[in-house]
Structures are given as C-alpha cells and as structure tokens.
C-alpha positions as CSV (number, residue, x, y, z in Angstrom):
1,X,253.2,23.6,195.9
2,X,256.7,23.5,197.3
3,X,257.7,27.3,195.6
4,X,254.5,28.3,197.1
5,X,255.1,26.3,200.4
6,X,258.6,27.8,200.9
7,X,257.8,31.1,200.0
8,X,255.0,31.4,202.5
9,X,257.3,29.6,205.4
10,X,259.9,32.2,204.6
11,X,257.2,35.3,204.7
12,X,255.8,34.2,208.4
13,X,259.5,34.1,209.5
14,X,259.4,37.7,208.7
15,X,256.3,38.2,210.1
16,X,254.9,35.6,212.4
17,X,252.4,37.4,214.1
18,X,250.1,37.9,210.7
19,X,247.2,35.4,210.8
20,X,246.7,35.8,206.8
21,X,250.1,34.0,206.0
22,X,249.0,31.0,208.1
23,X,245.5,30.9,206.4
24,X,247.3,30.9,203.3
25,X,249.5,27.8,204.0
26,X,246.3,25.9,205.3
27,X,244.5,26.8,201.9
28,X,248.1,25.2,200.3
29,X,247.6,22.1,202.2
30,X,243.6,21.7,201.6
31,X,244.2,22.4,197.8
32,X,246.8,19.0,198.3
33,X,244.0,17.2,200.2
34,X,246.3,17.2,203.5
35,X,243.0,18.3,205.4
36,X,244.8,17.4,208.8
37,X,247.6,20.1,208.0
38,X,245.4,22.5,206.9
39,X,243.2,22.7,210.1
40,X,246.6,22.8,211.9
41,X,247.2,26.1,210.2
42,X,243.7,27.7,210.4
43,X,243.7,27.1,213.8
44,X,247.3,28.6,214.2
45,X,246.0,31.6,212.0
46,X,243.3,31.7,215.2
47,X,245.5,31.5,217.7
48,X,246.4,35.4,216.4
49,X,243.3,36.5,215.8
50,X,240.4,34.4,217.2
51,X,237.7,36.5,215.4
52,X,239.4,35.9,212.0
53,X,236.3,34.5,209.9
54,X,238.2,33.2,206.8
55,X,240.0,31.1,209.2
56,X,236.9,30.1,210.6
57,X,234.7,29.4,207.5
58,X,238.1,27.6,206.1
59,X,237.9,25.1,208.8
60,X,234.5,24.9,208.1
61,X,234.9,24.1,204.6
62,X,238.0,21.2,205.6
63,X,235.8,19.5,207.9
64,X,233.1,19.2,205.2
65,X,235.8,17.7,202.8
66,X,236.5,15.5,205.9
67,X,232.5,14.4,206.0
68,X,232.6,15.8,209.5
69,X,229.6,18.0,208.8
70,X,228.4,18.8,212.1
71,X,231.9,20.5,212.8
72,X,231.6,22.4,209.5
73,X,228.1,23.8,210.7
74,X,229.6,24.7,213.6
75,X,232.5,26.5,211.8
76,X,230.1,27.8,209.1
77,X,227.9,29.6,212.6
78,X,231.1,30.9,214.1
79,X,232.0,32.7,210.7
80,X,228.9,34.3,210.5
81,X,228.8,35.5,214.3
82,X,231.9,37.2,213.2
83,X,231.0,38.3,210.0
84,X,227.0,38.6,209.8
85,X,227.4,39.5,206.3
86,X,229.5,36.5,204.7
87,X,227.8,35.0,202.5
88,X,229.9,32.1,201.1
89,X,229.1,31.0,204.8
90,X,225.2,31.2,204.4
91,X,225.8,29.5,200.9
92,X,227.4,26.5,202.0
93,X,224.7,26.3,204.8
94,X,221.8,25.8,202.8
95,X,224.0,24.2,200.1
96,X,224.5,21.6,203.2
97,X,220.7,21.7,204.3
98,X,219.7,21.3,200.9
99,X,221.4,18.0,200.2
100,X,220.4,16.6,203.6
101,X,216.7,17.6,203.0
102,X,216.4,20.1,205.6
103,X,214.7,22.4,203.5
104,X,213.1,24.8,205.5
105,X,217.1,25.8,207.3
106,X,218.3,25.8,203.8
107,X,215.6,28.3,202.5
108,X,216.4,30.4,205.7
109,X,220.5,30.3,204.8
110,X,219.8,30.8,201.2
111,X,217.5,33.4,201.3
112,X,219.8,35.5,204.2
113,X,222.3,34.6,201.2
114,X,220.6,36.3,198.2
115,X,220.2,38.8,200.3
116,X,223.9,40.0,200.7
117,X,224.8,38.7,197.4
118,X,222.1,38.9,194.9
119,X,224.5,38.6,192.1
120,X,225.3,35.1,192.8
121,X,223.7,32.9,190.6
122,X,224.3,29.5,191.9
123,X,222.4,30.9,195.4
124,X,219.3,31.7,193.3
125,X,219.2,28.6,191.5
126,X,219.9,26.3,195.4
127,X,216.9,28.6,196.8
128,X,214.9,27.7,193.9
129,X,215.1,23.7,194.3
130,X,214.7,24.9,197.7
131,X,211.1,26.1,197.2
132,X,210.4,23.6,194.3
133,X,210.7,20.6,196.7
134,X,208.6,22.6,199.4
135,X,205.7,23.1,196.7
136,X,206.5,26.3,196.3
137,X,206.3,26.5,193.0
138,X,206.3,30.8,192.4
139,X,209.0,31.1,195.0
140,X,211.3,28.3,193.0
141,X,209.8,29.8,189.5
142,X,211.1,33.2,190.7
143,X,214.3,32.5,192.0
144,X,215.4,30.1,189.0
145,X,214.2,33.5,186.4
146,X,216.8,35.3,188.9
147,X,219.8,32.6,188.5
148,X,219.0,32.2,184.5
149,X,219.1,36.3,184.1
150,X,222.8,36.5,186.3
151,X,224.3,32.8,183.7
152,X,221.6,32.8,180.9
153,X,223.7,29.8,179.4
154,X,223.7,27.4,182.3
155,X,221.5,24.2,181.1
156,X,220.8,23.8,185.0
157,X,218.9,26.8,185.7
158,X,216.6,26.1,182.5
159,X,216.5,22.6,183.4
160,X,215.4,23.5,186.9
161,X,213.0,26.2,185.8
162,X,211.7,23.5,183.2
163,X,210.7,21.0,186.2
164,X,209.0,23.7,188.0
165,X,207.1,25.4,185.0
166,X,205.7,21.9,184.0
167,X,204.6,20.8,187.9
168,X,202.4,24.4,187.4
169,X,201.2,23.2,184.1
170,X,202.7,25.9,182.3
171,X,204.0,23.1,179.7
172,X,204.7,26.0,177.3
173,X,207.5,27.7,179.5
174,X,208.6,24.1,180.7
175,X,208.8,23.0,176.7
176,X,210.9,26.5,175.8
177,X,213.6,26.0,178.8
178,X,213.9,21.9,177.9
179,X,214.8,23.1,174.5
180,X,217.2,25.9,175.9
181,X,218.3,22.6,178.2
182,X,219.0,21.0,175.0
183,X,220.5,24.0,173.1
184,X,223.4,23.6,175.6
185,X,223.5,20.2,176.9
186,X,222.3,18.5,173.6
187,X,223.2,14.8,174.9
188,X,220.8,15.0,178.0
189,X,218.3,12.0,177.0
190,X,216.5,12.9,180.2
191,X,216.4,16.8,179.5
192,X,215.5,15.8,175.6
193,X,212.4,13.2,177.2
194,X,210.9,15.9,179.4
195,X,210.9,18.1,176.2
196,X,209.3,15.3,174.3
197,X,206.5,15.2,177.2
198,X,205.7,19.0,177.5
199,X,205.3,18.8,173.5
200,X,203.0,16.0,174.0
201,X,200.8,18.2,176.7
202,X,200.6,20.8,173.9
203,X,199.5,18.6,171.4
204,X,202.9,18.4,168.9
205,X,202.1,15.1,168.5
206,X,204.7,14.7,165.3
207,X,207.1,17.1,166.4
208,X,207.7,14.9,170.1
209,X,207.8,12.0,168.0
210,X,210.7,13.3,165.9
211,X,212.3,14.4,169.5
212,X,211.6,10.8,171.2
213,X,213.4,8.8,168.5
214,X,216.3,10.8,169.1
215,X,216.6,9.7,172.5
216,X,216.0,6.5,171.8
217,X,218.5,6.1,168.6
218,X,221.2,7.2,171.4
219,X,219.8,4.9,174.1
220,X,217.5,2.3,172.9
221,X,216.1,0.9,176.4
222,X,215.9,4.1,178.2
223,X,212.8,3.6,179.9
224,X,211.2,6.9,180.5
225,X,211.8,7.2,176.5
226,X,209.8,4.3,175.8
227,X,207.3,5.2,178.1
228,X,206.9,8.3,176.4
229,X,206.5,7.0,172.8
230,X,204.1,4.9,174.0
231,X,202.2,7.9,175.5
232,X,202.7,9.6,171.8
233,X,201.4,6.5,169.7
234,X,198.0,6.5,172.2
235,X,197.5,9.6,171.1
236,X,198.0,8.7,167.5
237,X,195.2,6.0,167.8
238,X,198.2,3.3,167.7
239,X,197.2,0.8,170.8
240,X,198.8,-2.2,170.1
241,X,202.3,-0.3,169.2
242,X,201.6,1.7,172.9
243,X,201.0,-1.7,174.7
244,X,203.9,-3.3,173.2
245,X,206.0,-0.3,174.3
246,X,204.5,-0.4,177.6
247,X,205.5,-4.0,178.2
248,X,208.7,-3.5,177.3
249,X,209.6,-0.8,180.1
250,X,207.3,-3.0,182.6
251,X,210.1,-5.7,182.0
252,X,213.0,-2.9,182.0
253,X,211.5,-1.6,185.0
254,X,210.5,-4.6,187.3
255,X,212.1,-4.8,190.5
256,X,214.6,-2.1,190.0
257,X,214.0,0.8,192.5
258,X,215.4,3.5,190.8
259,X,212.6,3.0,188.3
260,X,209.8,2.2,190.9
261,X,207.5,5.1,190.4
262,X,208.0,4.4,186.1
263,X,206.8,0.8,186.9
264,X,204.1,1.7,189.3
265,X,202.6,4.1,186.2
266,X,203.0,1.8,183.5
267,X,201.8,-1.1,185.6
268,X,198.7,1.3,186.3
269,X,198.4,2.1,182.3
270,X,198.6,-1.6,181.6
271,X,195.4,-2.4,183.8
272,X,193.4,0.6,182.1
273,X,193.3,3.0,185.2
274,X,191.6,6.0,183.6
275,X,193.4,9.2,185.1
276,X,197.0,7.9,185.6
277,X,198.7,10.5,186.4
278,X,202.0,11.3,184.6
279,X,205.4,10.9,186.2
C-alpha cells in the first residue's frame, strides 16, 4: 500500500486537477478497510468533476461496506443519472433489493442490468432467484439456463436451476442439475439430499437410497437426510424403519426454528395426514 500510496500522492502533485488519481487513492484506502479516507477522496475526485460516476458509484459501494445502505442507494441512483448505461450500478441495486426482499425493484435493476450486460453471469443467476421467489418459475428457469451457458461450472447456477426445475415438477431436469451440483461441490449434503428427493419422485428408489446414505455417513443427524430415507423406506414397504426415522428428526427438530417447516411435515406424516406435501 505504501509504494502504491506514495506513488499516487506524488502523481497528483503533478497533476492535481485529475479526478482519476484521487479515485484511485480512495480505492487504496477502501481495499485497507479505511472507508472514512476513502469517501474523503471520492468526494475530493468530485469536487473536480461532479459528474464523475466511478466516484460516485465508489462511494456508493463504501457506504454499503459501512451498512449505510440508504446512502449507497442514493450513490448507486446518482451513478446511473450520469451514466444510464452502468451497469455494475444496476447490479448492486438489485443485488441490494434482492437481499432485503424487495423483489419486484430488484427484478426492475437486474433486468435494466442484463440488458447492458448480457454477458454477466452472476446478473442472470440474481434475476433468476429474483423470479423464483416471485413464482415465476419460467422467468427464474430462463435466466438461470442464461447464467449456466456464460459459467457452465458454477455449482450455484445448477443448484438454483435445480430448486426451480423441481418447484415445476420437472424432477428430471431438477435431478440432472443436483448431480451437476454435486459433480462440483461433491460435499453439499443439502445439494446431495435434494438429489436424493428428485430420484425418489422418479421412482429410483435404490439408486436415492445409495445417495441418502452418503449424506448421512458424512452427517449422521442431518435432518432433512433422515427425513428423506424415511420417505425412501415407505416406499419400500418398510413402515416401522420410516416411523422410527421420522421420530428421530421430530426429536432433532422440535423447537428449533430453523427446522420448523421439517418438524411441521414430519409432525403431519406422524399423525397419518394423507397428501403431505413435501418440503
């Protein structure tokens, strides 16, 4: 930092009137995490040129590191009145409106997004959880086919594509992306249980078995694997073995809220409701 530092103090000497050398020295202070110093800069960088949108969208991006997101919105708009076309802009906007759940200004961002940059995968893949928590299942299927195509290898985007293919009932398509899930992130016990359970919807009653005990050699008392076993010995005609399984991730399950849909179903199973539906 320091070469960096003095090399850049040295250059605006030289030429102080160049807004680009004080941007630069604010990105050298937000790498350090010296956010204060950084805004300093941008805002000197501004004070030359009070359209310059890097300098903007920079001070954007400090204030989010800050968790002074309201002012990084506000930064994030004054970018894009400059620039109508910067994207990283629109990105971090639905990025932002996507993890507070307001889903329908994070479609808007995302989509204005994909639009400049269709190349950018991680946009596609944001606009696709997007849709898939709005229940719009083609859109999200779409735009998660579009992410996959621009980083085939990313376990996410198959992941993603997986949970959306399986909420359509196309358990085929959700079963094929879980395994590509797998193929690169082969310890994901949750990844490797949704497999398990789109194999069960097609019937490969043995072949989820073989799948489930994985999961469960590598993490005994993972519930939803349990559950799931116990789904796959109903189906082969072993009750009592499904009950006991059942019991055991009511026990694992009660009072914890992370697990309180899981308890809800297999509370619901344990009664003998007819048409439980999965979870």
């Amino acid at each position: 930092m320091d070469d960096k530092l003095a090399q850049l103090t040295e250059a605006i000497k030289a030429d102080p009137k160049n807004p680009e050398l004080y941007k630069e020295l604010g990105n050298i202070y937000f790498r350090d995490e010296k956010y204060d110093e950084a805004i300093e800069y941008y805002q000197k960088a501004l004070e030359l040129d009070p359209k310059y949108f890097k300098a903007l969208y920079n001070i954007g991006n400090t204030y989010y590191k800050m968790d002074q997101q309201e002012k990084a919105v506000h930064y994030w708009h004054l970018a894009i009145e400059v620039k109508p076309d910067f994207d990283h802009a629109y990105f971090n906007l639905g990025y932002h409106y996507y993890q507070k759940g307001f889903l329908r200004e994070a479609i808007r961002a995302l989509v204005e997004a994909a639009r400049i940059k269709p190349e950018a995968a991680d946009t596609h893949h944001y606009l696709g959880l997007s849709y898939h928590n709005t229940n719009q299942f083609a859109n999200a299927v779409e735009e998660f086919r579009k992410a996959i195509a621009l980083s085939p290898e990313d376990p996410d985007y198959h992941y993603n594509l997986a949970n959306t293919s399986y909420d359509l009932g196309d358990y085929r398509t959700a079963a094929e992306e879980w395994a590509l899930t797998l193929k690169y992130r082969p310890k994901d016990s949750k990844a490797r249980n949704n497999y398990c359970d789109a194999l069960l919807q097609l019937n490969k009653f043995d072949e989820a078995l073989k799948e489930i005990e994985i999961v469960l050699g590598e993490e005994p008392e993972y519930p939803p694997a349990l559950c799931t076993k116990g789904e796959l010995l109903e189906k082969l005609d072993k009750p009592d073995e499904a009950k006991a399984l059942f019991e055991r991730v009511y026990k694992l399950t009660e009072g914890k809220e992370d697990w309180k849909l899981l308890f809800e179903y297999v509370q619901k199973k344990m009664r003998g409701d007819k048409e439980v539906p999965a979870v």
